[in-house]
C-alpha positions as CSV (number, residue, x, y, z in Angstrom):
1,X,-3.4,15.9,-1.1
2,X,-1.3,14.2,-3.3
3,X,1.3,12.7,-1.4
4,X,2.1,9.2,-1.0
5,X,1.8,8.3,2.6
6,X,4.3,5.1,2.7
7,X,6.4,3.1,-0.1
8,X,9.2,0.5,0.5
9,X,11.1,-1.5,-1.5
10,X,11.4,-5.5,-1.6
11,X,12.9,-7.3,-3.7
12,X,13.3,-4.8,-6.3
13,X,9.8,-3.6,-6.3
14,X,7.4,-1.2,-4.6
15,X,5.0,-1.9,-2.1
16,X,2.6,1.2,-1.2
17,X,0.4,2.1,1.5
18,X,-1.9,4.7,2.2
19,X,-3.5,5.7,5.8
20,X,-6.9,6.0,5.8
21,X,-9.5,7.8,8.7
22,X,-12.3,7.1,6.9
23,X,-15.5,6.3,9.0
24,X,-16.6,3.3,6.3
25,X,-17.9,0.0,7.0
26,X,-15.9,-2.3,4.4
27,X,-12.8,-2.3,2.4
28,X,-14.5,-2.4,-0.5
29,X,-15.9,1.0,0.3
30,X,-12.3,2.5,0.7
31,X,-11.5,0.6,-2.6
32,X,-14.5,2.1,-4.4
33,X,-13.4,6.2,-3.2
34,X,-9.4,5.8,-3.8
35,X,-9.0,2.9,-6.6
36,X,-8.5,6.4,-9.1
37,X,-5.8,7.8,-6.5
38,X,-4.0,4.6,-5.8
39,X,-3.3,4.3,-9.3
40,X,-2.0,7.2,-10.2
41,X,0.1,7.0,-6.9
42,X,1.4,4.1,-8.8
43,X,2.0,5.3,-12.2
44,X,4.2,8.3,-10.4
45,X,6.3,6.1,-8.5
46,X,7.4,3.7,-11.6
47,X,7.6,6.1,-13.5
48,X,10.0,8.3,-11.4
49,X,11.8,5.4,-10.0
50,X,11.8,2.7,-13.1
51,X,11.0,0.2,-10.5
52,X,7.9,-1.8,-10.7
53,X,5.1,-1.4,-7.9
54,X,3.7,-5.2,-6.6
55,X,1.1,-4.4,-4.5
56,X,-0.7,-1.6,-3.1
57,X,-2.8,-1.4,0.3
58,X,-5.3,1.0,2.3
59,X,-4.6,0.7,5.6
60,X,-7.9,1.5,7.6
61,X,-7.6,2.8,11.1
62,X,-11.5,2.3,11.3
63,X,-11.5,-1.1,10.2
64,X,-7.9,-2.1,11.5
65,X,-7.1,-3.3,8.7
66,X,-4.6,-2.9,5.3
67,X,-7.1,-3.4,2.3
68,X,-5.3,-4.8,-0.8
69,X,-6.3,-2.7,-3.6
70,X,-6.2,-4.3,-7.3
């Protein structure tokens, strides 16, 4: 839908997450279907903030699990 689901700041940069029902069986499944979106999640929130993103995660309620994405 659009909307970033969680961001917090540490240490002067961005850390995003994103809540995920999918039924999947890996991470690298979630990865493969929201790499595109979590980018551009993180474009938007430098560019609107001027603050740097470090790291952004899919957190899997299937898996149980926060998925580092790359």
């Amino acid at each position: 839908q659009g909307i970033i689901d969680t961001a917090f700041e540490e240490n002067g940069e961005w850390v995003l997450v994103d809540y995920k029902t999918d039924r999947v069986t890996s991470g690298e499944d979630l990865i493969k279907r929201y790499k595109i979106q979590m980018d551009l999640y993180k474009e938007a929130l430098q560019r609107l903030t001027g603050m740097p993103v470090k790291a952004c995660y899919i957190y899997s309620f299937r898996l149980h699990d926060a998925i580092i994405v790359d």
